[in-house]
C-alpha positions in Angstrom: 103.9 163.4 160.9 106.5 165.3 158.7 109.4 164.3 160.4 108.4 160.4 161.5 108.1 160.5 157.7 111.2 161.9 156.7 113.0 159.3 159.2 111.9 156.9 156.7 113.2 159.1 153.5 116.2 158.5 155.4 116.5 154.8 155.0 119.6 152.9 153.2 117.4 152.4 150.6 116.9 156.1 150.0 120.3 156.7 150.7 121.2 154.4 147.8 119.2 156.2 145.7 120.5 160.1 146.6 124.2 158.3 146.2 123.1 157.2 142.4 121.5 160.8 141.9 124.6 162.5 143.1 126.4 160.4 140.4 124.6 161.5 137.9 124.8 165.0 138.1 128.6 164.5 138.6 128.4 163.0 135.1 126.7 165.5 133.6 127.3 168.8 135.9 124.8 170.7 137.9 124.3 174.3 139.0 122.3 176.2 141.4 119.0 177.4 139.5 117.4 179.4 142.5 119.7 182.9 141.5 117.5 185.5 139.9 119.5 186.5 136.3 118.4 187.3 133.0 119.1 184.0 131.5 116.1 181.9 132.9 114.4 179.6 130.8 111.4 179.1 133.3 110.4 180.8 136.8 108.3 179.2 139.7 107.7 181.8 141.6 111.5 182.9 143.3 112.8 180.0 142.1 114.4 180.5 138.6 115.8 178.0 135.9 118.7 179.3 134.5 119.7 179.2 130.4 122.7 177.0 131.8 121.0 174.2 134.1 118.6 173.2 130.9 121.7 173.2 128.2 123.2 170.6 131.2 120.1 168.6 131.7 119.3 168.7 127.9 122.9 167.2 127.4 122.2 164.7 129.8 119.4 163.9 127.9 121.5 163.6 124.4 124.2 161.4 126.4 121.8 158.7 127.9 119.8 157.9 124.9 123.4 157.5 122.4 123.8 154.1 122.4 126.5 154.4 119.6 129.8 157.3 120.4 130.4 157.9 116.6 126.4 158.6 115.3 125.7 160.2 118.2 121.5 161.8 119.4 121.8 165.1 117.7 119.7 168.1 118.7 117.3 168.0 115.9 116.2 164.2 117.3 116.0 165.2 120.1 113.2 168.2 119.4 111.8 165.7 116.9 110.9 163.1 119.9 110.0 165.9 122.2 112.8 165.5 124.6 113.5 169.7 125.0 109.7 170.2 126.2 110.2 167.0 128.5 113.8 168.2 130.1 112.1 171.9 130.5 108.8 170.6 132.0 111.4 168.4 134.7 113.3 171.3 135.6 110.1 173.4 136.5 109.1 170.5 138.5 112.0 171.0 140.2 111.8 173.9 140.9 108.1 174.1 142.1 109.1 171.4 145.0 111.9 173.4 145.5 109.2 175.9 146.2 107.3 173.6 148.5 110.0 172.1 150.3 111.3 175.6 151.1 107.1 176.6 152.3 106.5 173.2 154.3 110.6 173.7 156.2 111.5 171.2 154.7 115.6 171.3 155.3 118.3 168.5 154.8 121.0 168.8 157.2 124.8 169.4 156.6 125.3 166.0 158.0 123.0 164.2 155.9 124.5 166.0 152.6 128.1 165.2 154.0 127.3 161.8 154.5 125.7 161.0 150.9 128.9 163.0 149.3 131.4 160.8 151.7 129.3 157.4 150.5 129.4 158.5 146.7 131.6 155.8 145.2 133.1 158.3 142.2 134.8 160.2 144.8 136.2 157.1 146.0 140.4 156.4 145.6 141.0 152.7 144.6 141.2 151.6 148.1 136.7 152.6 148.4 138.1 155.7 150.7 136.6 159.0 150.0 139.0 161.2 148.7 138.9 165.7 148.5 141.2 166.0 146.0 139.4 163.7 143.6 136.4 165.5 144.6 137.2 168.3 144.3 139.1 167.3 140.4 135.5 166.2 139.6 134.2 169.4 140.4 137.0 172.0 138.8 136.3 170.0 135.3 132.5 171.1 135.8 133.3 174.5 136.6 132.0 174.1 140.2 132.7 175.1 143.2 132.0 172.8 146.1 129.4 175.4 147.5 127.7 175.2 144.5 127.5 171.1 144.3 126.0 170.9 147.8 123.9 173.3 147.4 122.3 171.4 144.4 122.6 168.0 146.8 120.9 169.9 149.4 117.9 170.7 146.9 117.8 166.9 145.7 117.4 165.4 149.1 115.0 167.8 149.9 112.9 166.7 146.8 113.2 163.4 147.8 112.0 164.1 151.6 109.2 166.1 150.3 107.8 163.0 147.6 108.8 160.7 149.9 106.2 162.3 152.3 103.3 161.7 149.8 104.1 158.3 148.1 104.4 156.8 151.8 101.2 158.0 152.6 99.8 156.1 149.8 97.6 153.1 151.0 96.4 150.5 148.8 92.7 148.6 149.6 93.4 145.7 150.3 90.1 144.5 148.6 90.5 146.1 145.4 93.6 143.5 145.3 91.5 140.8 146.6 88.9 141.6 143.6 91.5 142.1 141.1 93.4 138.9 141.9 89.8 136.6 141.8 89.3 138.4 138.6 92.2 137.5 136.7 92.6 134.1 138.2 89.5 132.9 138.0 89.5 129.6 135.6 87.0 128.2 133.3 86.6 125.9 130.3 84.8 125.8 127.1 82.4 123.4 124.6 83.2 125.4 121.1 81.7 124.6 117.5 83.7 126.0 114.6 81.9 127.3 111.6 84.4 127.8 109.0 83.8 130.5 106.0 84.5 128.0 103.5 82.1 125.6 103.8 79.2 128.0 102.9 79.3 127.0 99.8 75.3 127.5 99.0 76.5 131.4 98.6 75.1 132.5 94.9 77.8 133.3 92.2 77.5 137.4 92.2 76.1 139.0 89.7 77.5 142.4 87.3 75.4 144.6 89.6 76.5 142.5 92.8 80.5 143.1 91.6 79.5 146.9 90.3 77.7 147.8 93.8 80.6 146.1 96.0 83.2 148.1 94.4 81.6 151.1 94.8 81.1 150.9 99.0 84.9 149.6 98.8 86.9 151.6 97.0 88.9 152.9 99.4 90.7 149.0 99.3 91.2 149.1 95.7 93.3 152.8 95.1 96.8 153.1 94.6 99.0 155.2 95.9 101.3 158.0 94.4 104.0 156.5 91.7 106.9 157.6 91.1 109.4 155.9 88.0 112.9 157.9 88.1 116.7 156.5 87.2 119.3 156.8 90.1 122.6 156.5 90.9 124.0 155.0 94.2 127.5 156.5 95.2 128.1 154.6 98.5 131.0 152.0 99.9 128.9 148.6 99.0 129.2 149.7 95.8 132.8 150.6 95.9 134.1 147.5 97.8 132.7 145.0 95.1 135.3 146.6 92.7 138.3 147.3 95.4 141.1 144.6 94.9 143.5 144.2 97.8 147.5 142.8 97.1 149.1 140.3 99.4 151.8 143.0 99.9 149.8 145.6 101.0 148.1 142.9 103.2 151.5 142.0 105.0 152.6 145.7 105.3 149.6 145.7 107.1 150.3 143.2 109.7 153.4 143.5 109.9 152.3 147.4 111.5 149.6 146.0 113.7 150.8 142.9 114.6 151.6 143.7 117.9 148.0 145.2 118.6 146.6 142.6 117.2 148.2 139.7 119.1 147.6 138.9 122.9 150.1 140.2 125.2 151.3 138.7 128.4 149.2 139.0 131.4 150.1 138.7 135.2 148.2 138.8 138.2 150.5 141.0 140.4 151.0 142.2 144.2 153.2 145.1 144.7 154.2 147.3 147.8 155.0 150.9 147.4 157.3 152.6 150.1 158.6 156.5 149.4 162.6 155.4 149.8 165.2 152.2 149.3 165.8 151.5 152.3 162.5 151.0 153.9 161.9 149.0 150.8 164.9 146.9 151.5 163.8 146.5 154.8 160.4 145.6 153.8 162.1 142.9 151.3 164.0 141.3 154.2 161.0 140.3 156.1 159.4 138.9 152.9 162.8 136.8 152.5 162.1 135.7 156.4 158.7 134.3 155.1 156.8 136.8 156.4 152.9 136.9 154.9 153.0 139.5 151.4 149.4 141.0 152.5 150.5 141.1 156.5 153.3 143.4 155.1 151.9 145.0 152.7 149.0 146.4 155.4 152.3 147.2 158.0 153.3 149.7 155.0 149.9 151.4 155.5 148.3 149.6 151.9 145.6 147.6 151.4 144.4 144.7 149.9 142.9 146.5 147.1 145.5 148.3 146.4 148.3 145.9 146.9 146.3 143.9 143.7 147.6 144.0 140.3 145.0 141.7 138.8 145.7 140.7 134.5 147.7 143.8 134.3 149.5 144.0 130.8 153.1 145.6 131.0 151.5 148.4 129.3 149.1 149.4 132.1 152.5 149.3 134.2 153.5 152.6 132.4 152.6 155.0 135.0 155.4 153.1 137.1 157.9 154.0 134.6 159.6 151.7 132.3 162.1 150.5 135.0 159.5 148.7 137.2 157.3 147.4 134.2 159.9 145.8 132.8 160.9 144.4 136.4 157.4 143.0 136.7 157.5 140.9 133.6 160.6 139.7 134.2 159.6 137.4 137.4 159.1 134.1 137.6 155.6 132.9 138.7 155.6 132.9 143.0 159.1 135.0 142.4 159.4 138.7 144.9 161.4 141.0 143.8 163.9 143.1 144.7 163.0 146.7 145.1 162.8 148.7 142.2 162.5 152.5 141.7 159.3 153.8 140.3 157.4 157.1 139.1 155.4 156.9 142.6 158.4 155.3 144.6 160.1 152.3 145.7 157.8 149.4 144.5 158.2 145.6 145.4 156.6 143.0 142.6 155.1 139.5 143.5 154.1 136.9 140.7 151.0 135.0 141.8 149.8 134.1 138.1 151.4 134.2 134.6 149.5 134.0 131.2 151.3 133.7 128.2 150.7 136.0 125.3 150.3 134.9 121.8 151.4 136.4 118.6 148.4 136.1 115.4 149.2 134.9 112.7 148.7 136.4 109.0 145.8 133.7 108.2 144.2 134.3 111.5 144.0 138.2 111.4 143.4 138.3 107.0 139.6 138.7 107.4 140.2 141.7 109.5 142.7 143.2 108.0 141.6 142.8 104.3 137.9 144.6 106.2 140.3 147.5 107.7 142.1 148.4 104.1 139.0 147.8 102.3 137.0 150.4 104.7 140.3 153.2 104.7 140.4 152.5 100.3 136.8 152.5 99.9 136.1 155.6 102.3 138.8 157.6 100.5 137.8 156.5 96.9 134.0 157.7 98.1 135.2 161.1 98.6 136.9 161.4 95.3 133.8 160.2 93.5 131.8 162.4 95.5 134.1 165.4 94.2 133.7 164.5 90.6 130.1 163.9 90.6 129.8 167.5 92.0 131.8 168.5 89.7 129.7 166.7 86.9 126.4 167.7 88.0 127.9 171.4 88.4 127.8 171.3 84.1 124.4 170.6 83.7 125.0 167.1 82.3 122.2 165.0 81.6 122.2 161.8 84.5 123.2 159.1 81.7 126.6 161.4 81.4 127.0 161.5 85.2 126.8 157.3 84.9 129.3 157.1 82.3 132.1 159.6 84.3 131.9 158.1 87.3 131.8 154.6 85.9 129.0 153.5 88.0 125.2 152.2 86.8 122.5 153.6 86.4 119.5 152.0 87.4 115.6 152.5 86.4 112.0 152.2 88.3 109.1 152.2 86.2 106.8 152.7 89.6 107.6 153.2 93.5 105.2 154.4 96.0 106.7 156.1 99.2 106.3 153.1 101.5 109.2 151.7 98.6 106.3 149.7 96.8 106.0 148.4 92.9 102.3 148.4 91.5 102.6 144.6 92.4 103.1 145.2 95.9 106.8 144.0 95.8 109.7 145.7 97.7 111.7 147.6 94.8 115.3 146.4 95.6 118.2 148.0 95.0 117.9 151.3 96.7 120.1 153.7 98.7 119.9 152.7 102.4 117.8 154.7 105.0 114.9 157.0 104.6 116.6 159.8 102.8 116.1 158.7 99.4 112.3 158.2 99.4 111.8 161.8 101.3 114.2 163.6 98.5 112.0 161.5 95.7 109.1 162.7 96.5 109.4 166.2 97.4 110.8 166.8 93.8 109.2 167.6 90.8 109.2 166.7 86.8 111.9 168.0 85.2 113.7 169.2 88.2 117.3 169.3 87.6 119.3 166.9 89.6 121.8 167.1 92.5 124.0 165.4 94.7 122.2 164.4 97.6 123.8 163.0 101.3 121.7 159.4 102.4 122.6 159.8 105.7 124.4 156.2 105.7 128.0 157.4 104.5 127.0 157.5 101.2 125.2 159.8 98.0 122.7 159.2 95.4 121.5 161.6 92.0 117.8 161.0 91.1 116.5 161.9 87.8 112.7 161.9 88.7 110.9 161.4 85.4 107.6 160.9 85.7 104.3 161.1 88.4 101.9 158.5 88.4 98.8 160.2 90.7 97.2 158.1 93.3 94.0 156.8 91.8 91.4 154.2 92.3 92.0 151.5 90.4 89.5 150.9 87.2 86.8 147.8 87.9 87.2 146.9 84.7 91.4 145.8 85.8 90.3 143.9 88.8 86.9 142.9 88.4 88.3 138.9 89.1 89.6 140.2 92.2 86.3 142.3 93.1 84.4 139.0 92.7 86.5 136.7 95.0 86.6 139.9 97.6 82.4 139.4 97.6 82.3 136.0 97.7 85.0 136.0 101.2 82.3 138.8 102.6 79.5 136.8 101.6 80.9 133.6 103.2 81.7 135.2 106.3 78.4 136.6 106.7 76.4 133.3 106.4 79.0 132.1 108.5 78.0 134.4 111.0 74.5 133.9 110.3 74.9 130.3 110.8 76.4 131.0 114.3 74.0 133.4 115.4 71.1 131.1 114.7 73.0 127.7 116.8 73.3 130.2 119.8 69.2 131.4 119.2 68.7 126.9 119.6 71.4 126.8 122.7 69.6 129.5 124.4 66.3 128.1 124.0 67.2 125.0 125.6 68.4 123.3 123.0 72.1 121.1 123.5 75.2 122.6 122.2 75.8 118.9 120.4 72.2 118.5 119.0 72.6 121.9 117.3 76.2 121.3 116.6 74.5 118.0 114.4 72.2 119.8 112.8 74.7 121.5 110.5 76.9 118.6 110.6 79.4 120.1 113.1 81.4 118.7 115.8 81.9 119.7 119.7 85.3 120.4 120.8 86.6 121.2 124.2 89.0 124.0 125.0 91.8 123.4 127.9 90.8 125.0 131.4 92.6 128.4 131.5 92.4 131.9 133.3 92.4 135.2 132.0 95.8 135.8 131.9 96.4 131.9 130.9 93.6 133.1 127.6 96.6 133.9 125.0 96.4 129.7 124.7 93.4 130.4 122.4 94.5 133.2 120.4 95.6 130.8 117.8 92.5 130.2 117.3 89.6 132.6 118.8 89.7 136.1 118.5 90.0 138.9 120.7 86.5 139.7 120.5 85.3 136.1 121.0 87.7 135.5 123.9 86.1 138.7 126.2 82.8 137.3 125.3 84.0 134.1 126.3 85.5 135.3 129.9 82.4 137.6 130.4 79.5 134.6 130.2 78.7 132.8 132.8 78.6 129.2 133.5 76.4 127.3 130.6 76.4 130.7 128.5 76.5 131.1 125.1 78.6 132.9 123.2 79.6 133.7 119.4 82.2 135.9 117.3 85.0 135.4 114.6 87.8 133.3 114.5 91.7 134.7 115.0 92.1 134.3 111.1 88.6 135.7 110.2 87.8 133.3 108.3 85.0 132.0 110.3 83.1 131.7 113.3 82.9 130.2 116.6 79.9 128.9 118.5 81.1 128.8 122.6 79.6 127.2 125.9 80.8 127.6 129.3 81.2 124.0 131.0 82.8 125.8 134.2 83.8 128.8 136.0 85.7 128.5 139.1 87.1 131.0 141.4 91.0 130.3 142.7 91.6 130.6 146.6 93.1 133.9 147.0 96.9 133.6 148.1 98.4 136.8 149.5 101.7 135.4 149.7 101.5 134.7 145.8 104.3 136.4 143.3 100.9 137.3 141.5 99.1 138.9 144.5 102.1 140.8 145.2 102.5 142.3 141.8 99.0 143.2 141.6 99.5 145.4 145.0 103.0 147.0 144.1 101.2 147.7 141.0 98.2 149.4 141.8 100.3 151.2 144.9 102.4 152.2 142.4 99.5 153.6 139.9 97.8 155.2 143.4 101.1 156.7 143.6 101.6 158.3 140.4 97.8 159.7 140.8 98.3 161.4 143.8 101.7 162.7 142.3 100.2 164.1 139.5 97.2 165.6 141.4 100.4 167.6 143.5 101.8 168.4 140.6 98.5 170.3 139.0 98.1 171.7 142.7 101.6 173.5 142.3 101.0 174.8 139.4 97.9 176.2 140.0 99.4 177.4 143.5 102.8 178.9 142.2 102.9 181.0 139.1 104.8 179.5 136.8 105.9 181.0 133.4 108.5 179.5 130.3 110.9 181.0 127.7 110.0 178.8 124.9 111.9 181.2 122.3 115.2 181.2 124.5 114.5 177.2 124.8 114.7 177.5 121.0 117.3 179.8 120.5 119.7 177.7 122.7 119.1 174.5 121.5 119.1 176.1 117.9 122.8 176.6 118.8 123.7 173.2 120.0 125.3 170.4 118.1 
């Protein structure tokens, strides 16, 4: 059964997906973990998991979750989400089906790991050829030896036999997709009555001891958090590029230095043809001349297609030809061939299929840019002298007002600011330093505590003068007793709302008609559109989660209450219809539900392997050397 399966492991498909594997630890450097040493960060067993193959997968880690090069995941984020117990707890995987694979014989062959290296496209010269020396560049700049590389191939593809073996003997019941799919695409429609909170208006004005006693089960809604009032001062480059002033000279010095980056340059579409000497150039040029076919030659001289194509090449990209051919290139006419010309790699023979023109910017076009670019360099260097002097300010001992006045910059006061950046009106307090490093340094400090210069993470600095602590506290009735009143009268709304509902669905139930009871309270009947369950978001607007389970739960001519979306009412519900949908296997939606569930069936019976390894194989981490490396790491 173990081979027939692993025949199947060994599909294109699979194949596919060792090549992209093998990619990615070409990216990010592998190394054999199964050598015993004193550097382990984890052992299964024999199997070991070396201080050097976690620094490489945490890496790898750090590099696929930077989206931007210059703020890039750092270390500390990393811990923070969790991702050094995640990469450790995938490498001990690894190396307890290395373990398994090595019990069961489990063995990929030398032509199998051949193949997928051959097939790997960075390893791949421009013409899609595999190519040793590039592999074996890849591999010297990862300080591996080719042993070493397939080695750690060998290992992957046996991994992949071995959980191939168990996720293709997962079956899914084909009537537990049958029973799902009638479940969610079952339809049905509704008679509703709305009951809205508002128009209980036979609800009693409350009372003193009405207000007094709803206040006290609800204060919880009426505290207020931790204050804070403080004065601050922002040192950041919005504040500094409102006051930088750029000259119309310095603007044109400017472009007249980038102008040529800035503008388009000259693109050709390109065939070439390189030949090691003149002569078999000159030879090849004389059979162009006869008319001969540029590609039928080209291949003759042992290149093809792919590489004869010099597709919107620039004349600077030409620079590994030498200056010589480049500026040969460029000097063409469009459908011209040129005469040989010597190269850097050769003898090379230029044809000009395509030509677009380049165009030069002008100063009004490229302003907005260049006025951003001066701005950023003046601003970012003006930042760091302010930064110095406000060190050297707060280094005195001078009081924040001082530190204002020296740097030239405001200083700006809060009367009140909770942590989530609240007034005591609820209002966002504007103004502030940008990211989350502001509010943490404001409240971890204390009265009095003399101030600093502090880093917001964002480029930029702040000094905070906290000067005074407003405790959290339950607000006194006395402030919001108007508010205390309205909150009772909502609640007591609501609940003859509900009562009102409850009592219609006592009449429905005993035989009464949805319309007669409707009448009674001088309601209308309204009809909902026919939908399924996953169709039921249409009616979110309006019914609530609550009421829509209810509602999909009943049964034909059932009865049903609950709140509206907004809460503020209710809803009385029939059931006009139910109606089962034919079961189509051929359906998108029957489909998904059984890739689904095979692929939940296959997770399970992964994760019931995985517990049986560990239980099996004795398995023991490093946590302190986990820390101590990563504690080194940028």
């Amino acid at each position: 059964m173990l081979t027939a399966l692993r025949k199947g492991v060994n599909s294109w498909l699979l194949r596919g997906l060792l090549i992209l594997i093998i990619a990615s630890f070409v990216l990010f450097g592998v190394q054999s973990a199964h050598l015993a040493g004193p550097a382990t960060v984890a052992n299964v067993d024999s199997v070991h998991v070396t201080q050097a193959e976690f620094q490489r997968a945490f890496r790898a880690e750090q590099m696929q979750r930077t989206r931007d090069p210059s703020q890039p995941y750092s270390a500390a984020q990393a811990v923070a989400d969790g991702i050094d117990k995640l990469t450790l707890e995938r490498l001990v995987m690894g190396a307890a089906l290395d373990n398994a694979a090595d019990g069961l014989g489990v063995r990929a062959s030398d032509k199998r790991i051949a193949t997928a290296i051959h097939e790997a496209p960075q390893f791949h010269d421009p013409g899609g050829t595999f190519d040793r020396a590039i592999y074996r560049e890849g591999l010297r700049q990862r300080d591996m030896t080719e042993a070493m590389y397939e080695q750690e191939i060998r290992r992957l593809m046996e991994r992949a036999d071995l959980l191939g073996t168990l996720r293709s003997g997962v079956i899914v019941p084909e009537a537990v997709v049958q029973a799902l799919y009638s479940y969610g695409s079952e339809v049905r429609w509704a008679h509703y009555v709305g009951i809205p909170a508002a128009a209980m208006t036979n609800v009693p004005e409350p009372g003193d001891k009405d207000i007094k006693a709803y206040y006290d089960s609800h204060k919880q809604a009426y505290s207020q958090p931790e204050y804070r009032a403080f004065r601050f001062i922002v040192l950041n480059q919005a504040e500094l590029a409102a006051r930088t002033q750029v000259t119309e000279a310095a603007l044109k010095t400017e472009y007249e230095a980038r102008k040529a980056a800035l503008s388009t340059p000259e693109k050709r579409d390109l065939k070439q043809i390189t030949v090691p000497t003149e002569a078999a150039a000159k030879t090849l040029k004389q059979r162009l001349d006869a008319g001969e076919d540029f590609a039928a030659v080209a291949k003759s001289a042992g290149m093809s297609a792919a590489e004869t194509a010099l597709p919107a090449a620039e004349k600077s990209t030409l620079s590994y030809l030498g200056d010589e051919a480049a500026n040969k290139a460029f000097s063409l006419a469009r459908g011209a061939v040129g005469d040989p010309v010597a190269s850097k790699l050769g003898w090379v023979i230029f044809k000009v299929d395509a030509v677009t023109a380049g165009r030069e910017v002008s100063l009004e076009e490229a302003r907005p840019q260049l006025m951003k670019d001066i701005v950023d360099r003046q601003v970012a260097a003006a930042l760091d002298d302010l930064a110095a002097k406000a060190r050297a300010q707060v280094a005195t001992g001078a009081p924040i007002e001082a530190v204002a006045r020296s740097l030239d910059l405001p200083l700006r006061t809060v009367k009140t600011m909770s942590r989530e950046g609240l007034d005591d009106l609820g209002m966002s307090v504007t103004g502030l330093p940008p990211g989350k490093a502001f509010a943490e340094s404001l409240f971890a400090k204390t009265e009095g505590e003399f101030i600093d210069l502090e880093d917001d993470g964002e480029n930029g600095y702040f000094i905070t003068q906290l000067d005074k602590i407003l405790p959290a506290r339950v607000r006194p009735l006395d402030q919001i007793k108007d508010q205390v009143r309205a909150d009772w009268t909502r609640d007591a709304r609501s609940t003859a709302a509900r009562s009102v509902a409850q009592k219609m669905v006592e009449k429905v139930r005993a035989g009464a008609s949805l319309s007669d009871a409707a009448l009674e309270i001088g309601a209308t009947v309204s009809s909902t559109p026919i939908v399924s369950r996953a169709e039921a978001g249409k009616l979110a607007g309006a019914f609530s989660r609550e009421l829509l389970i209810a509602m999909f739960d009943a049964r034909k001519d059932g009865v049903v209450f609950g709140p509206s979306a907004r809460a503020d009412g209710y809803f009385v519900v029939q059931v006009a219809e139910v109606k089962a949908m034919p079961i189509d296997q051929n359906s998108d939606d029957y489909k998904q539900i059984r890739d689904s569930l095979g692929e939940s069936l296959k997770l399970d019976v992964f994760a019931q392997y995985q517990t049986y390894l560990f239980d099996k194989h004795s398995v023991s981490r490093n946590q302190k050397l986990v820390d101590q490396i990563i504690s080194q790491m940028p």
